[in-house]
C-alpha positions as CSV (number, residue, x, y, z in Angstrom):
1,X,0.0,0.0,0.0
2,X,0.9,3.4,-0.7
3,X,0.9,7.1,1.1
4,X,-2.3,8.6,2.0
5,X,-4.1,10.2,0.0
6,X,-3.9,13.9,-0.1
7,X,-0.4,13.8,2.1
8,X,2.5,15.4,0.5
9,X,4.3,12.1,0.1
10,X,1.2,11.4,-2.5
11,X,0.9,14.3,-4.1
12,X,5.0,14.0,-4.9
13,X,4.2,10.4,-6.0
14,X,1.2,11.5,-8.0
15,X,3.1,13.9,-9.9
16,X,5.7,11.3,-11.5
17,X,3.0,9.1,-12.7
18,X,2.7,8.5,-16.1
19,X,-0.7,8.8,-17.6
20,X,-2.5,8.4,-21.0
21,X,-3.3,11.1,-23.4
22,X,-6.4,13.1,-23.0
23,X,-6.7,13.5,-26.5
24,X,-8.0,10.1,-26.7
25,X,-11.1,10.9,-25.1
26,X,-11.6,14.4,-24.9
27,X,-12.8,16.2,-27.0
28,X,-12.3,19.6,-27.7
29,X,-14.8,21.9,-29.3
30,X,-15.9,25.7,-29.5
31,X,-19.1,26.7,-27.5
32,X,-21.4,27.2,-30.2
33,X,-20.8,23.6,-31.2
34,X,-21.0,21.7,-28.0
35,X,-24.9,21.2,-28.2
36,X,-24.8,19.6,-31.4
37,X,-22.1,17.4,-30.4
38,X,-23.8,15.9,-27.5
39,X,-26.6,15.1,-29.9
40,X,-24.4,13.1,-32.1
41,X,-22.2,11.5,-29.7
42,X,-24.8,10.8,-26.9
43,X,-22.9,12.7,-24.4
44,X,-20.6,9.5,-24.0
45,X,-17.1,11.6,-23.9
46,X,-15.7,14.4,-22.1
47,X,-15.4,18.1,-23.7
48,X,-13.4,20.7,-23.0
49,X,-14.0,24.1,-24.4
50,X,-11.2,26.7,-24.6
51,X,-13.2,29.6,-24.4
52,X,-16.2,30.6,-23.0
53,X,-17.7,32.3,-25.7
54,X,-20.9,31.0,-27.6
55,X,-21.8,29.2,-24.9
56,X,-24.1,31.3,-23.0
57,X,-22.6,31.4,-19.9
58,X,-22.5,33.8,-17.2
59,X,-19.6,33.9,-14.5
60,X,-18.4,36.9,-12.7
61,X,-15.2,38.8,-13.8
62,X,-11.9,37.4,-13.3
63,X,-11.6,40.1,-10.3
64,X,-14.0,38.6,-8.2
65,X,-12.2,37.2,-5.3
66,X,-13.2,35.1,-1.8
67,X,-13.9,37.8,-0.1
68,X,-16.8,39.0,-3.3
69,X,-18.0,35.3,-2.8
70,X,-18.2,36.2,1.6
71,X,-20.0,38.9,0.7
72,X,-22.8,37.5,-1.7
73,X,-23.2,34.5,0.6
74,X,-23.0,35.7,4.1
75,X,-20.2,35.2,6.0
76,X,-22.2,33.3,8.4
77,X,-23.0,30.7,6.1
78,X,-21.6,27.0,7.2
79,X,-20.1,25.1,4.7
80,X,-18.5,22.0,4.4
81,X,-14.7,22.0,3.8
82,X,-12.6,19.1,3.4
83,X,-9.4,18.7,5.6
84,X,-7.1,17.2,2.3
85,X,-4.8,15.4,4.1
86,X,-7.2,13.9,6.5
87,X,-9.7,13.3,3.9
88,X,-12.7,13.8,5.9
89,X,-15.0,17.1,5.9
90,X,-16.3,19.5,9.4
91,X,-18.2,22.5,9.0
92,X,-17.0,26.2,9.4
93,X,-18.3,29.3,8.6
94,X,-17.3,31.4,5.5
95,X,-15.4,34.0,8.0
96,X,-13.3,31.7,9.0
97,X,-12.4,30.0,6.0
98,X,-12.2,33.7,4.3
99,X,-9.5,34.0,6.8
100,X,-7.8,31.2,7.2
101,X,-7.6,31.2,3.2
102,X,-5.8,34.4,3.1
103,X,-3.7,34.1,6.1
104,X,0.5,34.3,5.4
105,X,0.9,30.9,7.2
106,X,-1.8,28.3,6.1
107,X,0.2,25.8,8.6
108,X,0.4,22.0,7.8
109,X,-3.8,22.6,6.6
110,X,-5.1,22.2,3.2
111,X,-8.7,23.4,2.6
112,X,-10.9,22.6,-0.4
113,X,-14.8,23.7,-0.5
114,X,-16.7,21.8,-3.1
115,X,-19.9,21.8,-1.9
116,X,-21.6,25.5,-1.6
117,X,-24.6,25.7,-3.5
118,X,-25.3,29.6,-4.4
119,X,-29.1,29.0,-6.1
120,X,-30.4,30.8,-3.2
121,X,-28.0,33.5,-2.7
122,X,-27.2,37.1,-4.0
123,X,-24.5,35.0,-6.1
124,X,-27.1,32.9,-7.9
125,X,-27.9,36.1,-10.4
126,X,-24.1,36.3,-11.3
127,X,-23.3,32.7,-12.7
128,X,-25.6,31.4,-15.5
129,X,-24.6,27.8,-16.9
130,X,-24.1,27.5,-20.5
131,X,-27.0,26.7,-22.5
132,X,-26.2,23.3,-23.2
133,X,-26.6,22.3,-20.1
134,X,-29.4,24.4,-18.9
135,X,-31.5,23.0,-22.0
136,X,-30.3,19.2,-20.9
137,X,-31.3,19.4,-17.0
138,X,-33.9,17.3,-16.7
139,X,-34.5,19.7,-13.7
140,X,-34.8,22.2,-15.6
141,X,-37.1,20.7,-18.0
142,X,-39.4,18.4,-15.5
143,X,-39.8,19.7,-11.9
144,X,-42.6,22.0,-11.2
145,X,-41.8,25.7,-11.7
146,X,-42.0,28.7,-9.6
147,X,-45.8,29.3,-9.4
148,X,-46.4,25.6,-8.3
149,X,-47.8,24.2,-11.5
150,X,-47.0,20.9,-13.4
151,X,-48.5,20.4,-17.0
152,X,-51.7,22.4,-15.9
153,X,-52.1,20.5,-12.4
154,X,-51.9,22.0,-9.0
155,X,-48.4,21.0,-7.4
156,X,-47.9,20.4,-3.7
157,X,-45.9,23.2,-1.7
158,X,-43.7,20.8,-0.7
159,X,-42.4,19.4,-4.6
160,X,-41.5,23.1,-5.0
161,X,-39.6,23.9,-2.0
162,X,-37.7,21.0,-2.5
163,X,-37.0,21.3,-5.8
164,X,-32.9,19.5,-6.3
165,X,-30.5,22.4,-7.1
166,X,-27.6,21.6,-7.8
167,X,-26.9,22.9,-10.9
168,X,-24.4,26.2,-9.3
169,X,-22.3,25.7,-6.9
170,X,-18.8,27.8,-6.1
171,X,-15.7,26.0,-5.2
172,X,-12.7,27.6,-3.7
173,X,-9.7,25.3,-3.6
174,X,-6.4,25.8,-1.8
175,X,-3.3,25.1,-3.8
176,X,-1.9,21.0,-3.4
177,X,-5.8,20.3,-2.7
178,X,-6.9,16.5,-3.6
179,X,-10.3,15.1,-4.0
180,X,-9.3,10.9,-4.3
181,X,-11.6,9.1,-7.0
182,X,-14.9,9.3,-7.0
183,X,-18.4,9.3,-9.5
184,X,-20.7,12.6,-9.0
185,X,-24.2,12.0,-6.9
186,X,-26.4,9.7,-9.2
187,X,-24.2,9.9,-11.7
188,X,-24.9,12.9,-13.2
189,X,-22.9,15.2,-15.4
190,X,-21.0,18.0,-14.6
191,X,-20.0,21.5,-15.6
192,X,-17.2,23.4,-14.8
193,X,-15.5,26.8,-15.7
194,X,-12.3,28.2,-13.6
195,X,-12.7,31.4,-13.3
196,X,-8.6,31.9,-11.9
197,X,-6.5,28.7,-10.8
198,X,-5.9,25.4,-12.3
199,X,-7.4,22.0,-12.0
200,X,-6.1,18.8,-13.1
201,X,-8.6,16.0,-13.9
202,X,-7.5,11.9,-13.6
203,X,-10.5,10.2,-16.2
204,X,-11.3,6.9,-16.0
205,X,-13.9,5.8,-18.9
206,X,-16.6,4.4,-17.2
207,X,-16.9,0.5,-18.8
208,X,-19.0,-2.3,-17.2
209,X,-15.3,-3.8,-16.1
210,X,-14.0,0.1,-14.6
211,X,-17.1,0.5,-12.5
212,X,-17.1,-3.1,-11.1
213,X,-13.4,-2.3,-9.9
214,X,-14.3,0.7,-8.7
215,X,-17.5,-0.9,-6.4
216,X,-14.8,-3.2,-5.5
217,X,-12.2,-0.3,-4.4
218,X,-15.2,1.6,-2.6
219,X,-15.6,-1.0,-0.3
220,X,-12.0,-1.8,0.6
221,X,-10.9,-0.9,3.6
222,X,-7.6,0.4,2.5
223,X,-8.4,2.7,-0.6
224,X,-7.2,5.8,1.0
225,X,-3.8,4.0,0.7
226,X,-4.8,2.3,-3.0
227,X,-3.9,4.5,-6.1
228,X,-7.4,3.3,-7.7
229,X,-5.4,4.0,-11.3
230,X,-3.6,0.6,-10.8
231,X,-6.8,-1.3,-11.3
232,X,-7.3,0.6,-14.4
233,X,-4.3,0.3,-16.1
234,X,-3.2,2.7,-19.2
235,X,-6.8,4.1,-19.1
236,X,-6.4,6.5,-16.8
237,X,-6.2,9.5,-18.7
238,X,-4.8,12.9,-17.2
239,X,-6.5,16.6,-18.1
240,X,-5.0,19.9,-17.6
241,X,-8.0,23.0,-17.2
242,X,-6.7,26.2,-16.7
243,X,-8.5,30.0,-16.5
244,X,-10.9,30.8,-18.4
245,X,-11.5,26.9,-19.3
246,X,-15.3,25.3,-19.5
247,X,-14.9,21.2,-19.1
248,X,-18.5,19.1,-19.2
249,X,-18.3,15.3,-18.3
250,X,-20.6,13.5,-18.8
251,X,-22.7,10.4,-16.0
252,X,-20.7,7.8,-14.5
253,X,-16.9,9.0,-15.6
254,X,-14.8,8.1,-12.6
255,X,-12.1,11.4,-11.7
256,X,-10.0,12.6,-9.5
257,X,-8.6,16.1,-9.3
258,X,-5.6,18.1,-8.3
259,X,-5.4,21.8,-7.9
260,X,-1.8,22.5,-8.3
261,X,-2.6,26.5,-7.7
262,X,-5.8,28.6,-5.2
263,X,-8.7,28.4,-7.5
264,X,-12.2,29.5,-7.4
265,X,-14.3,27.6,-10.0
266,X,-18.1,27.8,-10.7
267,X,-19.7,24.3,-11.9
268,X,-22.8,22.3,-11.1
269,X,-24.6,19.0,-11.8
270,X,-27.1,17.5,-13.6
271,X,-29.4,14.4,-14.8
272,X,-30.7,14.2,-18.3
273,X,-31.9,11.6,-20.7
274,X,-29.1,10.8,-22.4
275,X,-27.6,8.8,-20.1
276,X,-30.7,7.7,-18.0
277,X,-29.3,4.1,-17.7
278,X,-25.8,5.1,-16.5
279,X,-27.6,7.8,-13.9
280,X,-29.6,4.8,-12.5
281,X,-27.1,2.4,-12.5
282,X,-25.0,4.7,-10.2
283,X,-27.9,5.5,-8.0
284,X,-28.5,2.0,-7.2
285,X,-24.5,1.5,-6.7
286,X,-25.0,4.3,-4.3
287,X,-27.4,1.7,-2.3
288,X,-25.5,-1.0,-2.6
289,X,-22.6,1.2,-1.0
290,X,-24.8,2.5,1.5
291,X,-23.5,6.2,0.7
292,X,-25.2,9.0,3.0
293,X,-28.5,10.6,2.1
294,X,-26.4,14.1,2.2
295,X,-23.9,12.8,-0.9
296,X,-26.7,11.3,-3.2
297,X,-28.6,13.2,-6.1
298,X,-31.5,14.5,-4.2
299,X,-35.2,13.8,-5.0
300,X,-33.5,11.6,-7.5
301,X,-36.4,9.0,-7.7
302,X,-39.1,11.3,-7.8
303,X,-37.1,13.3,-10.8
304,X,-37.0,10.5,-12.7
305,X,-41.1,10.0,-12.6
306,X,-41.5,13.5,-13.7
307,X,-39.2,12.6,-16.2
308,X,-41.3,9.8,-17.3
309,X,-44.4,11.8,-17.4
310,X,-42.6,14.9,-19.6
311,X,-41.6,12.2,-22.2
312,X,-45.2,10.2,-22.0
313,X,-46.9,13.8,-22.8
314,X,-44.6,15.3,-25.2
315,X,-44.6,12.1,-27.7
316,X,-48.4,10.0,-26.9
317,X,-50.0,9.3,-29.9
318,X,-47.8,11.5,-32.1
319,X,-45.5,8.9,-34.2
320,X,-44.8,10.5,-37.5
321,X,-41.7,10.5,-38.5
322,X,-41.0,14.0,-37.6
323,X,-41.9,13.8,-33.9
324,X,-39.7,10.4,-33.7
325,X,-37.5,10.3,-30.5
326,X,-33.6,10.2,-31.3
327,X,-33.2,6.1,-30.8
328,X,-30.5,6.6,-27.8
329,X,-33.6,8.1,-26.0
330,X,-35.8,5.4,-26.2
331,X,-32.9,2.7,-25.1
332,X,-32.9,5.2,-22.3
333,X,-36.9,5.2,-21.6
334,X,-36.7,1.7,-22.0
335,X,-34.4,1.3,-19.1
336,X,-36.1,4.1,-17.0
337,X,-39.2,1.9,-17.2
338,X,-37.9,-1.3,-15.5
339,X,-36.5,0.9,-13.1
340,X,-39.5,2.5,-12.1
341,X,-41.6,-0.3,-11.7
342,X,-39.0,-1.9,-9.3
343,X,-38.9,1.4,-7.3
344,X,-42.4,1.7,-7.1
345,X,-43.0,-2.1,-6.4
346,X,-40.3,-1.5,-3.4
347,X,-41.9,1.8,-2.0
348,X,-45.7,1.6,-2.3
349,X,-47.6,1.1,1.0
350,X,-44.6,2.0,2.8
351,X,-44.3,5.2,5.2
352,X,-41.9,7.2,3.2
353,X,-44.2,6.9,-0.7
354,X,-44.3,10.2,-0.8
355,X,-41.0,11.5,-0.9
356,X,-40.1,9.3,-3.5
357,X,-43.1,9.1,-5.8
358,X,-45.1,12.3,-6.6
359,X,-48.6,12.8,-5.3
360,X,-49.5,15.2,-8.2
361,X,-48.5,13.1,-11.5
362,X,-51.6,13.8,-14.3
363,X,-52.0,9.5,-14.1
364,X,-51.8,6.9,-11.1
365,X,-48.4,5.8,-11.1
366,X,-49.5,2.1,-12.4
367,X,-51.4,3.7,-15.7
368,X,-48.2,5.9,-16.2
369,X,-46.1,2.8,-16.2
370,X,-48.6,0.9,-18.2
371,X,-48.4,3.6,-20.8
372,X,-45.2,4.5,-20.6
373,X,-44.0,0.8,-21.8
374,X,-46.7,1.0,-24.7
375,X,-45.6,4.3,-25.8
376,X,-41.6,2.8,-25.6
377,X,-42.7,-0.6,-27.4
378,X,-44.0,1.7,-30.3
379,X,-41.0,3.8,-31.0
380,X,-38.6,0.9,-30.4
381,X,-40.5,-1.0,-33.2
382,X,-40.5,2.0,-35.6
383,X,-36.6,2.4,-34.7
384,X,-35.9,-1.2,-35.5
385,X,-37.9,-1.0,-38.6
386,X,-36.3,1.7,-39.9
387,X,-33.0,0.0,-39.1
388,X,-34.1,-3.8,-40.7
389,X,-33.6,-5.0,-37.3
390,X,-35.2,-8.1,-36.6
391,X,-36.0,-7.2,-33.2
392,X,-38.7,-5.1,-34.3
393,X,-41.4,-7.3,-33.4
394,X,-40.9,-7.2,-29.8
395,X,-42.2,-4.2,-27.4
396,X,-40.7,-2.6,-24.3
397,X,-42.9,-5.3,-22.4
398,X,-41.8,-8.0,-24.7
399,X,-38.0,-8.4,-24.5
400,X,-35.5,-6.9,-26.8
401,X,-31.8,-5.6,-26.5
402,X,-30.5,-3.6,-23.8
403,X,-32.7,-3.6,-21.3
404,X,-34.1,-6.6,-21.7
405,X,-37.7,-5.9,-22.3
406,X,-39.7,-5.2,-18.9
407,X,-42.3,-7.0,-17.0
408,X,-44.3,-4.5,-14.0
409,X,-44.0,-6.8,-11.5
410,X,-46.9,-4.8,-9.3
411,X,-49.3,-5.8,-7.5
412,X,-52.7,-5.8,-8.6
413,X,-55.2,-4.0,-6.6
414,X,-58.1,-5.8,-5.0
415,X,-60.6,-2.7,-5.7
416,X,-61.2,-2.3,-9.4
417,X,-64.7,-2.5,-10.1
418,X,-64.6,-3.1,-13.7
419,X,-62.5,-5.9,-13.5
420,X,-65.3,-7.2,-10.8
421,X,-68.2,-6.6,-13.3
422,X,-66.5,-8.3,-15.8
423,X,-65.3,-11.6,-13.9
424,X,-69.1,-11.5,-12.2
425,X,-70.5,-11.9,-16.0
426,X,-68.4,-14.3,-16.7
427,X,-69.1,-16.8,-13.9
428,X,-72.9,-15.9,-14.4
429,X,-72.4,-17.4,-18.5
430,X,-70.7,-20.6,-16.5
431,X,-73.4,-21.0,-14.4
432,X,-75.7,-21.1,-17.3
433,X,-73.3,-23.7,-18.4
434,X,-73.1,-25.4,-16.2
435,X,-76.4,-25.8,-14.7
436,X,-78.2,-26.9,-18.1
437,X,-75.3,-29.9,-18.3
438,X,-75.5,-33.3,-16.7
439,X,-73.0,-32.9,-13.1
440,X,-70.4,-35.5,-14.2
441,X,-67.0,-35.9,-14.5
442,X,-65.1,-35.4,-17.6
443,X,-63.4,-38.7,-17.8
444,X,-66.7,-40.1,-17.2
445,X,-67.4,-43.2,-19.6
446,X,-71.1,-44.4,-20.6
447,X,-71.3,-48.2,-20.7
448,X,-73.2,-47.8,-23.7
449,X,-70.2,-46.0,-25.6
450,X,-67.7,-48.5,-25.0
451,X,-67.1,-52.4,-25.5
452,X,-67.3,-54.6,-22.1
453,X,-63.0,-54.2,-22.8
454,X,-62.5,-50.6,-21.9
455,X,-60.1,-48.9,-22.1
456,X,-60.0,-47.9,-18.1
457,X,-60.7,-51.1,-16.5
458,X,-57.0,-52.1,-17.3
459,X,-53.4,-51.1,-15.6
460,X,-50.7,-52.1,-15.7
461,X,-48.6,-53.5,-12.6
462,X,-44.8,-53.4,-12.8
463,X,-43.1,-56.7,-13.9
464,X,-46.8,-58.2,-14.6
465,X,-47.9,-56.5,-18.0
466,X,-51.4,-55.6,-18.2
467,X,-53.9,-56.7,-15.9
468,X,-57.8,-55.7,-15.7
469,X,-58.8,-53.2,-12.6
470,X,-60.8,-53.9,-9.7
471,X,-64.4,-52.7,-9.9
472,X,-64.0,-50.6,-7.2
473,X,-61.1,-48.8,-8.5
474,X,-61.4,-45.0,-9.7
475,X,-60.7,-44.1,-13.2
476,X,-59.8,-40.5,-12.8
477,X,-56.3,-40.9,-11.1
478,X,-55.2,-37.6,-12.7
479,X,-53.2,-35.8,-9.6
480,X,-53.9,-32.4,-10.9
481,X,-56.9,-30.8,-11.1
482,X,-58.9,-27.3,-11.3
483,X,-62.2,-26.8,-9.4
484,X,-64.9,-24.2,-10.9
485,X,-66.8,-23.1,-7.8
486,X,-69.5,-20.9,-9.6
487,X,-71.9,-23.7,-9.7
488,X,-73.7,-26.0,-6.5
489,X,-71.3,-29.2,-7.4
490,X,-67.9,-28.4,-8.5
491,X,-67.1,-29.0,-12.0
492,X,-63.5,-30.7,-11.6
493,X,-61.5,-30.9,-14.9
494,X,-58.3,-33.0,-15.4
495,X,-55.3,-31.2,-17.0
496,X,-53.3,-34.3,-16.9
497,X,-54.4,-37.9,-16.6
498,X,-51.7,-40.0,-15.5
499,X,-53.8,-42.8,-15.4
500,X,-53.7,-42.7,-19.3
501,X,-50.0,-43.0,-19.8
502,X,-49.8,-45.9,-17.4
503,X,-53.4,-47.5,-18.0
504,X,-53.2,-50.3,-21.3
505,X,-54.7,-53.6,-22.3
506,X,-53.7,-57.7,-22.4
507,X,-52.9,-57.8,-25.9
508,X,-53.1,-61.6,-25.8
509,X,-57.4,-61.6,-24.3
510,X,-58.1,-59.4,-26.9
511,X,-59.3,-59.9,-30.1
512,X,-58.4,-58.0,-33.7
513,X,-60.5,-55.8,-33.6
514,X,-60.8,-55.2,-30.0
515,X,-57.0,-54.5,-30.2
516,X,-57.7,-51.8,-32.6
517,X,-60.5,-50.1,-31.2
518,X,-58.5,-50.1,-27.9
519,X,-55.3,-49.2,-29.4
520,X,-57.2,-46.2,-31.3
521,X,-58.6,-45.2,-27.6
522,X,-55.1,-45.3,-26.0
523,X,-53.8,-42.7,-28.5
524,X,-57.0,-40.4,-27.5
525,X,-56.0,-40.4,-24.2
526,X,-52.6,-39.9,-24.6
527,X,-52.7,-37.1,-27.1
528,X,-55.6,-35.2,-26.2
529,X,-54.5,-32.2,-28.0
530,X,-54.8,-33.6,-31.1
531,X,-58.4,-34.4,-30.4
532,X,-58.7,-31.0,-29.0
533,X,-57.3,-29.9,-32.1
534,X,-60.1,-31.7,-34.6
535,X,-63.0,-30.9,-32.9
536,X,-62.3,-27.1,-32.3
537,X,-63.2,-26.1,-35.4
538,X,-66.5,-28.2,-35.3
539,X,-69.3,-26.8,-33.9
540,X,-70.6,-28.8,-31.0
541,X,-74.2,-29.3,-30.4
542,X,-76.0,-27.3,-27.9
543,X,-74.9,-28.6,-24.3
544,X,-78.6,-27.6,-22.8
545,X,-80.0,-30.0,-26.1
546,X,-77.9,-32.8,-25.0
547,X,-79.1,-32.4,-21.2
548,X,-83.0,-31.9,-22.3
549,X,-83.6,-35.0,-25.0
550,X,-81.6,-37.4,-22.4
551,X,-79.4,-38.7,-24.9
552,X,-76.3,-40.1,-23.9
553,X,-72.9,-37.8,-24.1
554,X,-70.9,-38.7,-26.8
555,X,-66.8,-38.2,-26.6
556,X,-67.2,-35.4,-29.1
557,X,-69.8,-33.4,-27.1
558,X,-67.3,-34.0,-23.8
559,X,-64.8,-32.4,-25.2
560,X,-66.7,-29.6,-26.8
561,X,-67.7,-28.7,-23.3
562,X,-64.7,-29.3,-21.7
563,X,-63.0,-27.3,-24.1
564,X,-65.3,-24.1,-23.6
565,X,-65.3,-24.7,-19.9
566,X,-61.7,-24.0,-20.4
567,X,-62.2,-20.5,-22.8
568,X,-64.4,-19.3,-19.9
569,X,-61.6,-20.1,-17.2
570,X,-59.3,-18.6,-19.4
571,X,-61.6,-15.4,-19.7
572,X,-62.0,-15.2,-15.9
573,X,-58.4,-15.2,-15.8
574,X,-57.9,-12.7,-18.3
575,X,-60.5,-10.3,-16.8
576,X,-58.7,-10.7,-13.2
577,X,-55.1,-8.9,-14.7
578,X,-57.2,-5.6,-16.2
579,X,-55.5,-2.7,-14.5
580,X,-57.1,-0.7,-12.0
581,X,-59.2,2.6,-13.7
């Protein structure tokens, strides 16, 4: 193991590394580009932009100093600073670290402040973020705005107030500051611009086999000692950003950074569809880590349903080609999707619903879902068309790549009264059924339709060949069965007889014609699908007809009502999965 992190004996070592080029991954563009470039690319690499012009963004002057930042903020105002060397954070006001920043003698004490968010402060009108980004937050684009409205619908107080920003925040940095590896809350992406100073950035691409070694280094016990660059080797990739520099990384890119210089840098975070699959897969790392409430993406579930909802109403039953969603979205809806319905499976009914699923959504969480996935099976099928894919055929709800297709395992509710009506009906056309039939059993035989050699008087014993049954002995052995309840006498109906595949005949007491017409009943018995098959599209004769004139039930007419018995349970079935209205 090595030196500390953040001591000077790893910051000396950290410096004679050898890294990969930047070049590799970054990319560098000019502002008025950058927006069509994370169309094109997805936001899946890093950009740095020279110079802040065409990108819309708003920082102070290069004059403005700590003490300008004091005096927009309050110097009251706790923050958290980070003690480098001990790698671990305590709060102090903005006097004291205003002081302590500009004292002659800093001492053996390295401070870094990453964490003050200025929305709320007299700062906030100073620092605008560069379009781009401001027209990818999906808090920006989703949460309910000012006045407390959400598509037309009244919001609650509360969804306001807490609205997640996290889009500005100031960082003041002390030269030799260190911040060790990490992945930004819910892994969203991030903007910075250094208004004076340096950073420089350590990027590690974020592949399946990078973030599994970095879970793995999270919860080792010695990764302040661990350079996490020697699980990753030759892609760590090193990234110089100096004044007047803008950088944007996108979800899920592991980094470290060293401030070789004081700097004061404006940045912020943010969430957006792009990369809706990476931003969830971090969040639920983030559980599996057990990270504190105070360093994850906040409202970060309940975002993510509003996104849902902005995407449902800005594309429902619009699908010309026009109007089409760029296919990277959809893979990303697809994925949102499955998440949702495990989140809401795991947080419905319990105590704390409402601070991760919204109480003012336009539709019941379960019909947003249920459209969602329709409205994501659509486009996905148009995609895959257009691209002669021959995954076409299959929905959001119906497998596919990348994702996997999604099943809402939820719960269905007791209460829907359609659903009741409509099962109620059903058992009511059964009863009819059922109550104009004869009560008998469905493996039932009439003496009259069979030779004194049936096929059910025989078994078989093992070692002995076939041997006739015992009087007494039941024919319906099956050892599965379904009972239909609607009527007085349950109607029981075999799905398996396992008396048929062991039941046969003494070949030698039979004669040649007996052989055959048993022989011909033994393949019934044992193929009963086939049967099923020949009769279905035969109309049977009326089942009240039968039970009126007396006349004895022939195999055909069994099986015609057997086999709409089973339509009916199938239709009860059916009728029990509608979703709640």
């Amino acid at each position: 193991m090595g030196p500390r992190a953040g001591t000077k004996e790893f910051i000396e070592g950290l410096k004679k590394r050898k890294f990969a080029k930047c070049q590799d991954v970054v990319v560098t563009a000019k502002g008025h580009e950058l927006a069509d470039l994370i169309d094109k690319t997805s936001f899946r690499q890093p950009f740095l932009v020279p110079s802040p012009e065409g990108l819309d963004l708003v920082v102070p002057p290069g004059s403005f100093t700590i003490r300008d930042v004091v005096d927009s903020v309050g110097k009251d105002r706790l923050v958290d600073v980070i003690d480098v060397q001990e790698q671990h954070d305590f709060k102090m006001s903005m006097a004291d670290f205003f002081n302590w920043f500009y004292q002659e003698d800093r001492g053996n004490k390295i401070y870094n402040v990453l964490s003050l968010e200025i929305s709320e402060t007299r700062l906030s009108s100073t620092v605008v973020p560069p379009k781009p980004v401001r027209d990818l937050s999906l808090v920006n684009r989703c949460w309910p705005d000012e006045s407390g409205h959400l598509s037309g619908e009244d919001c609650p107080e509360d969804d306001t107030r807490n609205k997640p920003e996290v889009l500005k925040f100031c960082l003041m940095s002390a030269g030799h500051s260190y911040t060790d590896f990490h992945i930004d809350f819910g892994g969203s992406s991030v903007w910075y611009h250094i208004l004076w100073g340096e950073k420089i950035f350590y990027l590690i691409p974020p592949s399946d086999v990078n973030l599994d070694r970095y879970e793995s280094w999270m919860e080792s016990p010695d990764n302040l000692t661990e350079f996490l660059g020697d699980r990753c080797p030759g892609q760590v990739y090193q990234l110089r950003v100096t004044t007047g520099n803008t950088i944007v990384l996108p979800s899920g890119w592991i980094h470290a950074v060293y401030t070789p210089m004081d700097s004061l840098v404006f940045g912020g975070n943010f969430l957006h569809l792009h990369s809706v699959e990476m931003q969830i897969r971090i969040h639920e790392m983030e559980q599996r880590l057990a990270t504190e409430r105070r360093f994850q993406f906040p409202m970060f579930e309940k975002l993510h349903w509003y996104a849902a909802q902005l995407f449902l109403e800005q594309y429902q039953g619009d699908l010309d080609d026009q109007a089409l969603p760029e296919f990277s979205h959809v893979e990303s809806m697809r994925y949102l999707v499955q998440a949702l319905a495990r989140w809401y499976d795991k947080r419905r009914g319990s105590p704390y619903q409402a601070e991760y699923v919204p109480d003012n959504l336009t539709l019941p969480p379960r019909v947003l879902l249920r459209d969602f996935d329709r409205l994501i099976g659509q486009f996905y099928r148009v995609h895959c068309r257009r691209r002669g894919d021959s995954a076409g055929g299959k929905g959001a709800g119906n497998g596919g790549p990348k994702g996997g297709g999604i099943k809402l395992k939820i719960k269905r509710q007791p209460e829907s009264k359609g659903s009741r009506k409509i099962v109620k009906h059903v058992i009511e056309q059964v009863d009819s059924i059922t109550a104009s039939s004869p009560k008998r059993n469905f493996d039932q035989r009439d003496s009259s339709a069979t030779s004194s050699k049936q096929l059910h008087k025989y078994k078989k014993k093992p070692g002995k060949g076939l041997t006739a049954k015992k009087p007494n002995e039941s024919s319906t052995t099956g050892k599965r069965r379904k009972t239909l309840s609607s009527s007085d006498d349950p109607v029981v109906i075999n799905e398996g007889d396992s008396s048929a595949s062991d039941e046969g005949i003494d070949v030698a007491k039979c004669t040649e014609d007996e052989q055959f017409s048993d022989k011909a009943k033994l393949r019934e018995m044992r193929h009963p699908e086939q049967q099923q098959k020949q009769y279905a599209t035969t109309k049977p004769k009326s089942v009240a007809s039968s039970h009126h004139n007396h006349q004895p039930s022939t195999a055909k007419q069994r099986l015609g009502k057997k086999t709409r018995l089973v339509q009916v349970i199938s239709m009860i079935d059916f009728a029990s999965k509608l979703p709640v209205n």
